[in-house]
C-alpha positions as CSV (number, residue, x, y, z in Angstrom):
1,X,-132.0,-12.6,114.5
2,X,-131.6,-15.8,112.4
3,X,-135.2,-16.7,113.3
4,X,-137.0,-13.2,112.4
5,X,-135.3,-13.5,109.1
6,X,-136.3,-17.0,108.4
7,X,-139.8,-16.0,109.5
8,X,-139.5,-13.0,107.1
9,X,-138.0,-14.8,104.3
10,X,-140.9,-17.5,104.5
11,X,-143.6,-14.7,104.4
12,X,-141.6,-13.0,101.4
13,X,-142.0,-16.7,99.5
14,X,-145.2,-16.8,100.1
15,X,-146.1,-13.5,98.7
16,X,-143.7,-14.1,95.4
17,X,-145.3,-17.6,94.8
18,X,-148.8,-16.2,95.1
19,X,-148.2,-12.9,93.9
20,X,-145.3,-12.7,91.5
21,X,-143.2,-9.8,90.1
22,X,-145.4,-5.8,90.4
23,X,-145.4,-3.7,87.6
24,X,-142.1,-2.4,86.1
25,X,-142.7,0.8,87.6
26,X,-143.3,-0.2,91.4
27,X,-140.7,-3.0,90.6
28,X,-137.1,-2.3,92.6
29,X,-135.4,-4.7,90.1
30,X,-136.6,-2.4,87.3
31,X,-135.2,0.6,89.7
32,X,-131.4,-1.1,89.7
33,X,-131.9,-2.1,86.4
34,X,-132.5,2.3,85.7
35,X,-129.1,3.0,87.9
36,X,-126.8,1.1,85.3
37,X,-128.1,1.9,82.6
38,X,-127.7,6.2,83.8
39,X,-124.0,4.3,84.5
40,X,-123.8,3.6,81.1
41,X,-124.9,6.4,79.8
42,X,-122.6,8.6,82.0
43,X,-119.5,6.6,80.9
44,X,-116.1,7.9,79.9
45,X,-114.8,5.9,76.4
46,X,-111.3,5.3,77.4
47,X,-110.7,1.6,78.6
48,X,-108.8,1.9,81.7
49,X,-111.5,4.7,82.6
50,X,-114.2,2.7,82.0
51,X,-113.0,0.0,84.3
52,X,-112.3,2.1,86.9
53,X,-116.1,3.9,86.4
54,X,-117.5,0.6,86.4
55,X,-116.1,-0.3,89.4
56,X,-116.9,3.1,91.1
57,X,-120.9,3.2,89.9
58,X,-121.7,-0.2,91.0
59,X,-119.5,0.7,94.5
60,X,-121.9,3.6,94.1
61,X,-125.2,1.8,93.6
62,X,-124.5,-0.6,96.4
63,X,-124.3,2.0,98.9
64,X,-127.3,3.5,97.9
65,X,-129.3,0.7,97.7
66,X,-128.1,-1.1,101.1
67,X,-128.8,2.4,102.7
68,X,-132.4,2.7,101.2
69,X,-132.8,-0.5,102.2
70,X,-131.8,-0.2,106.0
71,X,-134.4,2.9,106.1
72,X,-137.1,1.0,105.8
73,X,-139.7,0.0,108.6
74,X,-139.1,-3.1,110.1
75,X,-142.0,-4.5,110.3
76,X,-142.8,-7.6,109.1
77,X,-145.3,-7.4,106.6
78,X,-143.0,-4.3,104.8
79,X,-140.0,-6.9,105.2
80,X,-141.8,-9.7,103.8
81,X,-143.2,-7.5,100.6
82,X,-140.3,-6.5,99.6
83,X,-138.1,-9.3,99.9
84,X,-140.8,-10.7,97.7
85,X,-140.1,-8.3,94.6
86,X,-136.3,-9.3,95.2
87,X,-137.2,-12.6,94.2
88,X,-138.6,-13.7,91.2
89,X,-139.5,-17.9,91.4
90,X,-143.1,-17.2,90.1
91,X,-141.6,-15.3,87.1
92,X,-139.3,-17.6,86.3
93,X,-141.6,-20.5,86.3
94,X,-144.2,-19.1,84.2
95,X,-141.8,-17.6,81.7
96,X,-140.1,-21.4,81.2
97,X,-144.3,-22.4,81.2
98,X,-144.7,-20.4,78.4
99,X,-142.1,-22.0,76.3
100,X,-143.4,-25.1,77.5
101,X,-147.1,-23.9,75.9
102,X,-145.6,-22.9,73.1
103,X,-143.4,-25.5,72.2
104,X,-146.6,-28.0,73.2
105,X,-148.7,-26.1,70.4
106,X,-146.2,-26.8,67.8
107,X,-145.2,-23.0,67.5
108,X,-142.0,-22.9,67.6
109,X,-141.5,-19.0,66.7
110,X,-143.7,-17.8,70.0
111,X,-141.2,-20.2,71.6
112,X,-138.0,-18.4,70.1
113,X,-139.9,-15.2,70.8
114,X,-140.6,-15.9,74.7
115,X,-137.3,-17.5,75.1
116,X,-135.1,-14.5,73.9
117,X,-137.2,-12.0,75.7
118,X,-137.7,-13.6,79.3
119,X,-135.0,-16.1,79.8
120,X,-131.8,-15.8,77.6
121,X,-129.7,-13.1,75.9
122,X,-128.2,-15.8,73.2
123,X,-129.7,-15.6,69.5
124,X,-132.9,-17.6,69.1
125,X,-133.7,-17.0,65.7
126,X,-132.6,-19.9,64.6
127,X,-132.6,-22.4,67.4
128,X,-134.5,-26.1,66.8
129,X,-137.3,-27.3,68.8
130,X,-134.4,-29.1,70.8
131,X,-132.5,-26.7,71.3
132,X,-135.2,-24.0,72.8
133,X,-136.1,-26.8,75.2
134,X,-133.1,-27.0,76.0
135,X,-131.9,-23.5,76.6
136,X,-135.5,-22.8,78.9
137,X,-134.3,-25.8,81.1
138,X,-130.7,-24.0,81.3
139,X,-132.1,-20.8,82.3
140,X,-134.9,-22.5,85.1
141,X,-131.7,-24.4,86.2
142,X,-129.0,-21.1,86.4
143,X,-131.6,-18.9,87.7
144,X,-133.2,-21.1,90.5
145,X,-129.9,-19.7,92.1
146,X,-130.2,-16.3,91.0
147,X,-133.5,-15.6,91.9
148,X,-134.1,-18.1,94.6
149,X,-131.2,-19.5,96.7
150,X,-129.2,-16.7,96.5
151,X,-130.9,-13.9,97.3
152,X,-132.5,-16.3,100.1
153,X,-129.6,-16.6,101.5
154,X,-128.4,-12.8,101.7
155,X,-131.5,-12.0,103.1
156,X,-130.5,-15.0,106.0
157,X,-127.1,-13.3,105.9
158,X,-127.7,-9.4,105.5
159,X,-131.1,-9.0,106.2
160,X,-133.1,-6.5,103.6
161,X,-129.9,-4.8,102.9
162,X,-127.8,-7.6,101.8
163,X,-131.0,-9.3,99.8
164,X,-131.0,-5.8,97.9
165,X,-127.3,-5.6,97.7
166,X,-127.1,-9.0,95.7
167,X,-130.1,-8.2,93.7
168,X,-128.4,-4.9,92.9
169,X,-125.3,-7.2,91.5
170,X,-126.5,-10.1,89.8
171,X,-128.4,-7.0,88.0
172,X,-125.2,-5.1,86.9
173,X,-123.6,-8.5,86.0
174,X,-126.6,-9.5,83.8
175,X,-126.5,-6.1,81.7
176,X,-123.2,-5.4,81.8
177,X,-121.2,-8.8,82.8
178,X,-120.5,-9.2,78.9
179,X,-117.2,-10.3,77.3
180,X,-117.1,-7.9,74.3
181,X,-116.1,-4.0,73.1
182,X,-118.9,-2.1,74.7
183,X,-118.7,-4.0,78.3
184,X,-115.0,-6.0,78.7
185,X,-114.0,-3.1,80.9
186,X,-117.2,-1.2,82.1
187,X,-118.5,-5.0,83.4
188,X,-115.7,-6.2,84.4
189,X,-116.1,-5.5,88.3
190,X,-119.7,-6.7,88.1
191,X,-118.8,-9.6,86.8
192,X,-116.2,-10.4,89.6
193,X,-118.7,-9.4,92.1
194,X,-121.5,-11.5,90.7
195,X,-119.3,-14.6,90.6
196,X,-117.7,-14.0,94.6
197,X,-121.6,-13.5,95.5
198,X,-122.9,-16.6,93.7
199,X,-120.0,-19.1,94.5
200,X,-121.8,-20.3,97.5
201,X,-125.5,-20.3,96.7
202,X,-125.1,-21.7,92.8
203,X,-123.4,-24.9,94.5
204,X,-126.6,-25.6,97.2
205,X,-128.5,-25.1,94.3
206,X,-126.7,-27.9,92.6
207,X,-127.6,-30.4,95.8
208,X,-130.8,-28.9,96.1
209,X,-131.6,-29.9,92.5
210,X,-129.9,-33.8,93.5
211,X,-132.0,-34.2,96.1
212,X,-134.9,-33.1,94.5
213,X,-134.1,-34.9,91.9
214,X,-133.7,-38.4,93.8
215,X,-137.4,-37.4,94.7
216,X,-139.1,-36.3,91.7
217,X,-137.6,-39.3,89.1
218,X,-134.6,-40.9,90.7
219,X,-132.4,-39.8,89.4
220,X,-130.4,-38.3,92.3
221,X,-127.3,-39.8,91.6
222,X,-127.0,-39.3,87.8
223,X,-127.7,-35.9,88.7
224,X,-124.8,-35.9,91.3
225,X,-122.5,-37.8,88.5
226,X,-123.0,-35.6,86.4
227,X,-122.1,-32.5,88.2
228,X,-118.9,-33.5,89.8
229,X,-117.9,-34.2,85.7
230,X,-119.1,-31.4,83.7
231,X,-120.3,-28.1,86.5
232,X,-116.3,-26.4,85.3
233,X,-117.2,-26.8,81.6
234,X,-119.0,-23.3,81.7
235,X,-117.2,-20.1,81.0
236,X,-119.1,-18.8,84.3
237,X,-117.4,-20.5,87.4
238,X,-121.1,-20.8,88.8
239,X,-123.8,-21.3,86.2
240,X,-122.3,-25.2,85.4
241,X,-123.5,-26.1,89.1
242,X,-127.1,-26.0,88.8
243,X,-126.9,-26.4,85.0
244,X,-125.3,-29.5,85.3
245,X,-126.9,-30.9,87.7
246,X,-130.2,-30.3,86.4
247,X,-128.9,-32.0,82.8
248,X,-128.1,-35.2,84.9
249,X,-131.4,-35.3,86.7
250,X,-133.3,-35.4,83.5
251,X,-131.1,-37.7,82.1
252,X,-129.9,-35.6,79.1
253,X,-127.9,-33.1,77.0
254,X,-127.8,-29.9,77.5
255,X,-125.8,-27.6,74.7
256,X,-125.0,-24.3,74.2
257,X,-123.6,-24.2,70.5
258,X,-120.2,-23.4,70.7
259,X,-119.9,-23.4,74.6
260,X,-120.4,-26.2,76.6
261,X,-121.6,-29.6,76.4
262,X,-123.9,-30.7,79.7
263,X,-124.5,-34.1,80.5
264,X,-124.5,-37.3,78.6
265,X,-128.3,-38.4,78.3
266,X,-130.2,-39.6,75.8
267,X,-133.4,-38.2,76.2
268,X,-134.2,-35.0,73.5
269,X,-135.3,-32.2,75.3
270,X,-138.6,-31.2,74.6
271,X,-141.6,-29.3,76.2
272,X,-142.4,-32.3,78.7
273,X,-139.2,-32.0,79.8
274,X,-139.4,-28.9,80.3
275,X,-142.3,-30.1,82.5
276,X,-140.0,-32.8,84.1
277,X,-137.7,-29.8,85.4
278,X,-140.4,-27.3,86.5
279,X,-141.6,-29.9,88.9
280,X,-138.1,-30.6,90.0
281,X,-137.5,-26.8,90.7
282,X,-141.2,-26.8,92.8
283,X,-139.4,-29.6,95.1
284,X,-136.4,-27.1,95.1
285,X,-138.4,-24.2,96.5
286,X,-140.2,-27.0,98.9
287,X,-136.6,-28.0,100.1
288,X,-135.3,-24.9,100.4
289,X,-138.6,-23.0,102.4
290,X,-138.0,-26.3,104.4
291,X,-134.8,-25.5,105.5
292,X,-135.9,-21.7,106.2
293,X,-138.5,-23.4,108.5
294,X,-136.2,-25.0,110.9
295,X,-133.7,-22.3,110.8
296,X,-136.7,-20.6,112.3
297,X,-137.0,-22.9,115.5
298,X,-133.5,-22.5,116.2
């Protein structure tokens, strides 16, 4: 079983790294994404109902999409595709490449502009050159487990199903795992699912990104230094892991106004650092399809 997963799951790389993300409307991200908001919609006002309707539409939306999931044909090349549109490296890089490009041009309001829309839900209005930089390398870092590790390894664990099951969470928890009036209590269950599901996969991130690291500059042990020190100063018991880590690797700050503090370099980040961290991420992805590989001889 392991090894017809692993074989799956390095076809399903494959396809997203030469491929990428479909359209929105073939996209079944897009089609979770639809489910909570209807959840939303549908919701009662009262806070004790709501957390008790949050709890009960994600239940809801994780039955539904494990069972779609387990209908579908088991052949390889149906497994592989759509494991590929549950992940989203390609994306990911070429929306932090575009604040690189931008930032490289000088124009820092296309850089604000991209940042906002693909990678963060923070205010970029006002962010400096610095601080864009910095935010993009945040996000690569946080969502190399989201969109690669993780749903890597449900897909080792759970097959299709769990792949979709975890994609169908970290979803929830992005648009409704917010600590404020409208989502406190409607979020509140995705947000505790989202942090169970990631505890694992956000810390083999973090090594991942060491070892890469020690490969692409270095800088392994900084990079280990600095996330035995600082990966518990983030709100989130997960996204300090990779974030951390990646901080230490380039040998910098990373800083979230009024949040959290990463690392203790002092190298500016700029766009070649964001350059610096893509290429540690490809050695990531290299590590990781490595390790699928020889699960696969087992």
């Amino acid at each position: 079983m392991l090894a017809h997963r692993s074989q799956t799951l390095l076809l399903a790389l494959a396809v997203d790294l030469v491929l990428g993300d479909p359209p929105n409307a073939w996209h079944p991200v897009a089609l979770m994404g639809q489910w909570m908001r209807l959840g939303e919609r549908l919701a009662p006002h009262d806070a004790a109902q709501r957390l008790v309707w949050g709890g009960a539409w994600l239940a809801g939306g994780i039955a539904l999409t494990g069972f779609v999931a387990a209908l579908l044909p088991q052949h390889p090349a149906v497994q592989s595709g759509v494991a590929s549109m549950l992940l989203a490296y390609r994306g990911l890089d070429r929306a932090v490449g575009e604040v690189q490009a931008a930032l490289e041009r000088g124009d820092l309001p296309e850089a604000r502009r991209v940042l906002g829309w693909r990678l963060v839900s923070r205010p970029t209005d006002d962010l400096r050159a610095d601080e864009v930089a910095g935010a993009a390398i945040e996000s690569l870092a946080e969502n190399l487990s989201d969109s690669l590790v993780a749903p890597s390894l449900a897909f080792l664990i759970g097959g299709l199903p769990g792949m979709a099951i975890y994609r169908l969470s970290n979803t929830a928890d992005a648009m409704w795992g917010y600590r404020n009036e409208r989502y406190e209590y409607l979020g509140k269950a995705a947000a505790r699912l989202d942090d169970m599901l990631n505890f694992l996969p956000a810390r083999l991130t973090a090594a991942l990104i060491v070892a890469a690291a020690q490969i692409v500059c270095g800088r392994g042990s900084g990079a280990r230094r600095i996330v035995r020190r600082d990966a518990g100063r983030t709100a989130s018991p997960n996204a300090g892991w990779p974030m951390a880590a990646m901080a230490g690797a380039l040998d910098t700050t990373l800083t979230k106004r009024g949040h959290y503090v990463l690392g203790d370099g002092s190298r500016p980040p700029d766009a070649a650092m964001i350059g610096e961290a893509r290429r540690i991420a490809h050695v990531v992805l290299a590590l990781l399809a490595g390790a699928v590989a020889l699960a696969r001889r087992r």
